[in-house]
Each structure stands twice: as C-alpha cells, then as structure tokens.
N, CA, C and O atoms as a CHARMM CRD file, in Angstrom:
* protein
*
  204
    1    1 UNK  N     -6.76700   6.30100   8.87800 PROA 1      0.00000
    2    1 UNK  CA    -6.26500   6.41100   7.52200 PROA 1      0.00000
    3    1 UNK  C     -6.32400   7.89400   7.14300 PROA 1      0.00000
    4    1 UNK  O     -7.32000   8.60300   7.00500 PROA 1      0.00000
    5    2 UNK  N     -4.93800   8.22100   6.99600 PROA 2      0.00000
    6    2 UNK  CA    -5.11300   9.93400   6.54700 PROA 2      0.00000
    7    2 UNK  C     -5.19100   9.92600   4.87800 PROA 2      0.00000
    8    2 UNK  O     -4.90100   9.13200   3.98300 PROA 2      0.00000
    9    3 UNK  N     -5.70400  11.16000   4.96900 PROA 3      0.00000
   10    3 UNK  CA    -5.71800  11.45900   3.53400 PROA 3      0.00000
   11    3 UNK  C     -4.25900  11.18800   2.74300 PROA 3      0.00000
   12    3 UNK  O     -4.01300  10.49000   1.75900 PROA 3      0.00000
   13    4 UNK  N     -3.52600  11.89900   3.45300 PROA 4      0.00000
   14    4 UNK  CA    -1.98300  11.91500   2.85600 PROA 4      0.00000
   15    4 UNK  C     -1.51300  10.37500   2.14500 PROA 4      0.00000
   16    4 UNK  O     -1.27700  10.29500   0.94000 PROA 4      0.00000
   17    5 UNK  N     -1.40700   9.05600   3.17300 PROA 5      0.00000
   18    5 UNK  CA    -1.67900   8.42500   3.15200 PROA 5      0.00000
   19    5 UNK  C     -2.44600   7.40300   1.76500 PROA 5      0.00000
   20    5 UNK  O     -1.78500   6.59300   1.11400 PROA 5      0.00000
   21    6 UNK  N     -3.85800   7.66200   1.54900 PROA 6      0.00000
   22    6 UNK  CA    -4.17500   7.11400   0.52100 PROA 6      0.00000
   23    6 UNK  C     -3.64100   8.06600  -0.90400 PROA 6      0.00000
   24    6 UNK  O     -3.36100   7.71800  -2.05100 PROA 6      0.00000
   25    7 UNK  N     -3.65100   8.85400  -0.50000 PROA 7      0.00000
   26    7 UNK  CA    -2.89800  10.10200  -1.83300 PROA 7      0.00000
   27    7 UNK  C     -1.67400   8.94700  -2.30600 PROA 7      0.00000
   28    7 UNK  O     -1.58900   8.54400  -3.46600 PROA 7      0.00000
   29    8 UNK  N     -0.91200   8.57500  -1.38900 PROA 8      0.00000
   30    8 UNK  CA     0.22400   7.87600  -1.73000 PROA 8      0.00000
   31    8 UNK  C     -0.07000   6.31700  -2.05600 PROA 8      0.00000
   32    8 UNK  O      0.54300   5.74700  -2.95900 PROA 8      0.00000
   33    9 UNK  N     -0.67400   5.91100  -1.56600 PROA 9      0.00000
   34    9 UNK  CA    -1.55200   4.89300  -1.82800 PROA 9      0.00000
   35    9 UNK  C     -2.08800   4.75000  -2.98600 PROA 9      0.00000
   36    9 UNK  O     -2.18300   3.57800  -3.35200 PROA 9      0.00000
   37   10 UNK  N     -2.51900   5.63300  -3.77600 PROA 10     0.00000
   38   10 UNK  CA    -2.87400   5.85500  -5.31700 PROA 10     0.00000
   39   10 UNK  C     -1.45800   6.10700  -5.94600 PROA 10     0.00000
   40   10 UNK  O     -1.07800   5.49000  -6.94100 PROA 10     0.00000
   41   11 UNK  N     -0.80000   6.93000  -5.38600 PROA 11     0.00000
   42   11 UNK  CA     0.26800   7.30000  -6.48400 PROA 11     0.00000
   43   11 UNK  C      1.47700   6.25100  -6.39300 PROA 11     0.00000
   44   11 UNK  O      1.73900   5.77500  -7.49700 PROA 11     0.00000
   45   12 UNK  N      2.16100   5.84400  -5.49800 PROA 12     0.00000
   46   12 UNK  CA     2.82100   4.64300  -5.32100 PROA 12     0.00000
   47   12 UNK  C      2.43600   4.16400  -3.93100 PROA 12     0.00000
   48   12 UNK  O      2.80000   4.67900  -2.87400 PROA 12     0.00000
   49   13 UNK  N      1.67100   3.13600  -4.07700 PROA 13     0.00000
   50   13 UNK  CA     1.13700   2.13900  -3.33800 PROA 13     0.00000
   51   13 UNK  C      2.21400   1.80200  -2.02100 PROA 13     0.00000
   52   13 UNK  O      1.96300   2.04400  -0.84100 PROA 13     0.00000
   53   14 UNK  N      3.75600   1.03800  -2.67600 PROA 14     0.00000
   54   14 UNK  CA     4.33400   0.56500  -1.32600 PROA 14     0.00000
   55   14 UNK  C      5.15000   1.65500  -0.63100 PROA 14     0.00000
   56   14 UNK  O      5.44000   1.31000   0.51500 PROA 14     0.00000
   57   15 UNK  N      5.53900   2.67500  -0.91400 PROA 15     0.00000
   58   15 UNK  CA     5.61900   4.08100  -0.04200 PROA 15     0.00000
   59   15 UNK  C      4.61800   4.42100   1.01300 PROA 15     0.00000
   60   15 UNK  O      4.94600   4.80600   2.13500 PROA 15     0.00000
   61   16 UNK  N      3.39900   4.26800   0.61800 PROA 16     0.00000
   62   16 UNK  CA     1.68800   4.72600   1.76100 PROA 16     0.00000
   63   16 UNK  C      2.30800   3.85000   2.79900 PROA 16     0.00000
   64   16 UNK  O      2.83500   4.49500   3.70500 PROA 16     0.00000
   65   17 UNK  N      2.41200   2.07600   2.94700 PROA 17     0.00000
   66   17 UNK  CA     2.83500   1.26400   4.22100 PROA 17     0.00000
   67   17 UNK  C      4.21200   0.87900   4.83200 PROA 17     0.00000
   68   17 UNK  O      4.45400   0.04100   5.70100 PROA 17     0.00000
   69   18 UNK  N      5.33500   1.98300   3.92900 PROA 18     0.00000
   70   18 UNK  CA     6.67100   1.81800   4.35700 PROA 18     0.00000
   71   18 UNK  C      6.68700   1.38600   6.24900 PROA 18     0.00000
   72   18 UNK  O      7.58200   0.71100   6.75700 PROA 18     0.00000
   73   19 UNK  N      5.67200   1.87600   6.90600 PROA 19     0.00000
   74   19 UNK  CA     6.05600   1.90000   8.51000 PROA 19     0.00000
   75   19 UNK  C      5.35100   0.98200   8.89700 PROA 19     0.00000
   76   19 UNK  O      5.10200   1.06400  10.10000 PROA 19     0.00000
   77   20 UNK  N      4.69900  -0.29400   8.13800 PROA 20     0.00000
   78   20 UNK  CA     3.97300  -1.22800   8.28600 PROA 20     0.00000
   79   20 UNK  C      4.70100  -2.77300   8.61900 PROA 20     0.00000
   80   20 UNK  O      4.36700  -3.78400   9.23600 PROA 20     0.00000
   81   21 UNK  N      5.59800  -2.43000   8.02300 PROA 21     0.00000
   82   21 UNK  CA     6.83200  -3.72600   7.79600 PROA 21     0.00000
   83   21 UNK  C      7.50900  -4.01900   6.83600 PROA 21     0.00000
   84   21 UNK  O      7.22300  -3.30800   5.87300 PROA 21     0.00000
   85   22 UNK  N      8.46400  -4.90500   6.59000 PROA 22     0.00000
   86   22 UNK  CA     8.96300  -5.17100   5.32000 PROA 22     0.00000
   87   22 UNK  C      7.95800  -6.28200   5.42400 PROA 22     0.00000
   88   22 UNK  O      6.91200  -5.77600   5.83300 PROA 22     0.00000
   89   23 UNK  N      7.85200  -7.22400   5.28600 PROA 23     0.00000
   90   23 UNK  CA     6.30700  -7.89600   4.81500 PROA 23     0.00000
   91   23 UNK  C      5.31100  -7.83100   4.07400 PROA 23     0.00000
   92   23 UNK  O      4.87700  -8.56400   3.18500 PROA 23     0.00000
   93   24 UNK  N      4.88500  -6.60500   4.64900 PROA 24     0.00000
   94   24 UNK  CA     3.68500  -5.82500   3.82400 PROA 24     0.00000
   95   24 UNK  C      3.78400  -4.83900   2.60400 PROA 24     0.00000
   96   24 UNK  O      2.93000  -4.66600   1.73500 PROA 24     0.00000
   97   25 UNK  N      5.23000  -4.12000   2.74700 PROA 25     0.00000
   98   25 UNK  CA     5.82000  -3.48000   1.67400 PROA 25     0.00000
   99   25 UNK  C      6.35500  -4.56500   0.63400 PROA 25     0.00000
  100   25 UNK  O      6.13600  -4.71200  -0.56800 PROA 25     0.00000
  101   26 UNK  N      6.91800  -5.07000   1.28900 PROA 26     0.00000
  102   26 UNK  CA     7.51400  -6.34000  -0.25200 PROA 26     0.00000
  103   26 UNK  C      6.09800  -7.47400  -0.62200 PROA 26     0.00000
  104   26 UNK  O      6.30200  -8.51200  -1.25200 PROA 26     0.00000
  105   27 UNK  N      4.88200  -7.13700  -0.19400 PROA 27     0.00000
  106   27 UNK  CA     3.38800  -8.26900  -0.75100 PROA 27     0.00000
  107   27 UNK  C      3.31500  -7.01900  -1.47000 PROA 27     0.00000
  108   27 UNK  O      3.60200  -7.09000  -2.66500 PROA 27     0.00000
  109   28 UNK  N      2.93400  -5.67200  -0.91700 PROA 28     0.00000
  110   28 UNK  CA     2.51100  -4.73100  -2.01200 PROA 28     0.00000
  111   28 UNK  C      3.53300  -4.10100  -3.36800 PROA 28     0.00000
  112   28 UNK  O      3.15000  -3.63200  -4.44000 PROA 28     0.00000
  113   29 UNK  N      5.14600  -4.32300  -2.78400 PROA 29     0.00000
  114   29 UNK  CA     5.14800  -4.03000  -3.97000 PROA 29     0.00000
  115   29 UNK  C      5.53300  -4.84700  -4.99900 PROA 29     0.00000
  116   29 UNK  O      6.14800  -4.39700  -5.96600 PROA 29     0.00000
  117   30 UNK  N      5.18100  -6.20600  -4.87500 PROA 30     0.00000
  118   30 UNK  CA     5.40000  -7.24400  -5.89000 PROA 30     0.00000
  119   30 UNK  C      4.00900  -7.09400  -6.75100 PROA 30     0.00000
  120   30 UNK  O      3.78900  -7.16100  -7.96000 PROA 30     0.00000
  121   31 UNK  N      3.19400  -6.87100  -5.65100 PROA 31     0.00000
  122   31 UNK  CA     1.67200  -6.84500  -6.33700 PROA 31     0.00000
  123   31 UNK  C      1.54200  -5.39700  -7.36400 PROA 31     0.00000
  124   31 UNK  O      0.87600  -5.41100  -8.39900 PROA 31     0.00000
  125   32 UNK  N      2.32200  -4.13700  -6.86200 PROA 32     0.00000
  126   32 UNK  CA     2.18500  -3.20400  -7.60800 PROA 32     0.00000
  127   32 UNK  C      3.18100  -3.90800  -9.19700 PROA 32     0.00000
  128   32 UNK  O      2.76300  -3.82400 -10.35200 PROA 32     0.00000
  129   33 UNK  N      4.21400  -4.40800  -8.86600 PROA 33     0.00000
  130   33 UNK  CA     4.96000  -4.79200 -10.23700 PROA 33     0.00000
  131   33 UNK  C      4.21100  -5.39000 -11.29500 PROA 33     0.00000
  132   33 UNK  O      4.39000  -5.32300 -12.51100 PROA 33     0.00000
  133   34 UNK  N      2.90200  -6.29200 -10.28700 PROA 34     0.00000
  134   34 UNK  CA     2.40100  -7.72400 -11.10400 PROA 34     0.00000
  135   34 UNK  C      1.26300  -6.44100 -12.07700 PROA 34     0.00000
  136   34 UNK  O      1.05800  -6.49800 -13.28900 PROA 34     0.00000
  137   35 UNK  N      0.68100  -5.37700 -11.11100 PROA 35     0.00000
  138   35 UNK  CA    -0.33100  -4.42500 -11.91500 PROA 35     0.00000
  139   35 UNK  C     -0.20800  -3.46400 -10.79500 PROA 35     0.00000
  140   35 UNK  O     -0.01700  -3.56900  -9.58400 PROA 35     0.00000
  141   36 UNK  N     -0.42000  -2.30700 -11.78700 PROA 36     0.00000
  142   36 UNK  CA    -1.15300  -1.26400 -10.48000 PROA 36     0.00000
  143   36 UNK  C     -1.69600  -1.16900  -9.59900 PROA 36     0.00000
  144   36 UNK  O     -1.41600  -0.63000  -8.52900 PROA 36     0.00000
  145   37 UNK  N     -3.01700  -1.96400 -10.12600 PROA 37     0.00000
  146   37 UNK  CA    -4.37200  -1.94200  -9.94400 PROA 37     0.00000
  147   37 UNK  C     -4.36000  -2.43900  -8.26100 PROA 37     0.00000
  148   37 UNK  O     -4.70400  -1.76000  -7.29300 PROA 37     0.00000
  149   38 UNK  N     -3.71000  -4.22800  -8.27800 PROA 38     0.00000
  150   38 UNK  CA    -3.48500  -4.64100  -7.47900 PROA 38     0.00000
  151   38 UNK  C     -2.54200  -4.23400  -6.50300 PROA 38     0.00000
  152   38 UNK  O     -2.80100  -4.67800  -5.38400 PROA 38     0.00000
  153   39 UNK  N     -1.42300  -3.45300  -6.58700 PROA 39     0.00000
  154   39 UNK  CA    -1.01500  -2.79600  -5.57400 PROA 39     0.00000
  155   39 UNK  C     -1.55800  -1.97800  -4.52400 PROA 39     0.00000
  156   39 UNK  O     -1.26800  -1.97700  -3.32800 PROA 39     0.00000
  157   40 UNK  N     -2.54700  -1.15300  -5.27600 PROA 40     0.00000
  158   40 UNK  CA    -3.48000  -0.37800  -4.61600 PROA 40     0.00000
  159   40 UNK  C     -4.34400  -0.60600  -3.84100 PROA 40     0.00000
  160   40 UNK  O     -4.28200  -0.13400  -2.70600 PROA 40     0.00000
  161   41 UNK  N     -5.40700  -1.40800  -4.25000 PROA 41     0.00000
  162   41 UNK  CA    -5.61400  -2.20500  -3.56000 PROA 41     0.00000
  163   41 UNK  C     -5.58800  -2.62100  -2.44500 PROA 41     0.00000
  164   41 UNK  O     -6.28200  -2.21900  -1.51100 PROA 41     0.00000
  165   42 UNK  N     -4.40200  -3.87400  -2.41700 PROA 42     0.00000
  166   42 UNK  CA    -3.58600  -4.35300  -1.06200 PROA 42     0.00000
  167   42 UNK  C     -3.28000  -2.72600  -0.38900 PROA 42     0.00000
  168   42 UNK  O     -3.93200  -2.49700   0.63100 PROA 42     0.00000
  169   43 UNK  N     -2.69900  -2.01700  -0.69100 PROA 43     0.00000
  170   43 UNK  CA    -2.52600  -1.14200   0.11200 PROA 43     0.00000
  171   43 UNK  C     -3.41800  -0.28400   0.77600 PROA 43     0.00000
  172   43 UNK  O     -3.03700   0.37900   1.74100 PROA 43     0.00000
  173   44 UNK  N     -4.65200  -0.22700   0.32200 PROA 44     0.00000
  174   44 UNK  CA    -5.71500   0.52800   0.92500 PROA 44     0.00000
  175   44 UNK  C     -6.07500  -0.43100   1.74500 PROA 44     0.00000
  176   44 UNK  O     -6.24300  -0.02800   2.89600 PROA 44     0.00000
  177   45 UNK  N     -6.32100  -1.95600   1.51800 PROA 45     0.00000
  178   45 UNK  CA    -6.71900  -2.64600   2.76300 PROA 45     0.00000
  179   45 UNK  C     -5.74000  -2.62300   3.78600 PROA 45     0.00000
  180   45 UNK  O     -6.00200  -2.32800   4.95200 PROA 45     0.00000
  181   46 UNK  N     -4.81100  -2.87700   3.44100 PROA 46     0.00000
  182   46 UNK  CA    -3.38600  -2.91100   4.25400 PROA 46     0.00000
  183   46 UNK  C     -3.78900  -1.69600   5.71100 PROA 46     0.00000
  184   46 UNK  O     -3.77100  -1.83800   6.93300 PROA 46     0.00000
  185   47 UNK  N     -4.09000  -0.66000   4.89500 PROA 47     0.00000
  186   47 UNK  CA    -4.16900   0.95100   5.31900 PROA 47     0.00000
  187   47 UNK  C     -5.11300   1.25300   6.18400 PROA 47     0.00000
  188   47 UNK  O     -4.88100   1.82900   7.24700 PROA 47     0.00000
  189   48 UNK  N     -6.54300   0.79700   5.69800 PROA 48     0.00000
  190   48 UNK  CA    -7.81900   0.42000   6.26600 PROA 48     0.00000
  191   48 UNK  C     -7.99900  -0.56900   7.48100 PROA 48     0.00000
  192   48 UNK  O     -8.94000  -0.50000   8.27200 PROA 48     0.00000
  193   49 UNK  N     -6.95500  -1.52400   7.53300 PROA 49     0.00000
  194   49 UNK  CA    -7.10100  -2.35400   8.93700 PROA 49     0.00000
  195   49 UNK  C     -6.10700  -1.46500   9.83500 PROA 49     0.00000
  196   49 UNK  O     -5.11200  -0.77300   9.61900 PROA 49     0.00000
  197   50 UNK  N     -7.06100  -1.91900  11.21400 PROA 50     0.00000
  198   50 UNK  CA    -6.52200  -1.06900  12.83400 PROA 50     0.00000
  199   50 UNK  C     -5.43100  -1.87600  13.33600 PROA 50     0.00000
  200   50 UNK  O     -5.62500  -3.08700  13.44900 PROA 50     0.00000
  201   51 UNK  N     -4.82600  -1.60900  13.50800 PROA 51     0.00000
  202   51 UNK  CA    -3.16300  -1.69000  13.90300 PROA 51     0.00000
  203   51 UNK  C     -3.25600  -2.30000  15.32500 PROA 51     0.00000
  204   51 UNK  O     -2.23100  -2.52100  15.97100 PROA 51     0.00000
C-alpha cells in the first residue's frame, strides 16, 4: 500500500482501486455515494489486502 495510494483513498476513495476491478470500484463507489466515510473505508481495506 503506497502512500500515493491512500492519499487518494482519502480524497476520492474509488480512483485509489481503479486497477482492482470494476467490482470493487462500483462496491466502493456506491458506498462513497451512500457516505464518505464508508467509501473510505472499503477502500483502505480493499487496499490493505495482498493481491
């Protein structure tokens, strides 16, 4: 997990896992629509698990 990464991850959440899938970009960014909070979130775990 790079820095860059969670930087984007805070600032718009489904941009940080664009290279993750559409899957994971369309859970995070429904979740960013539903709140911030929860976008972020999902995306740091998203970010945080090994590939």
């Amino acid at each position: 997990m790079s820095l860059l990464r969670v930087i984007l991850a805070i600032i718009f959440p489904p941009l940080a896992i664009i290279d993750y899938g559409c899957g994971s970009v369309l859970i995070v960014f429904l979740l960013t629509l539903a709140g911030w909070v929860p976008g972020v979130i999902a995306a740091l775990i998203i970010l945080n698990r090994q590939r």
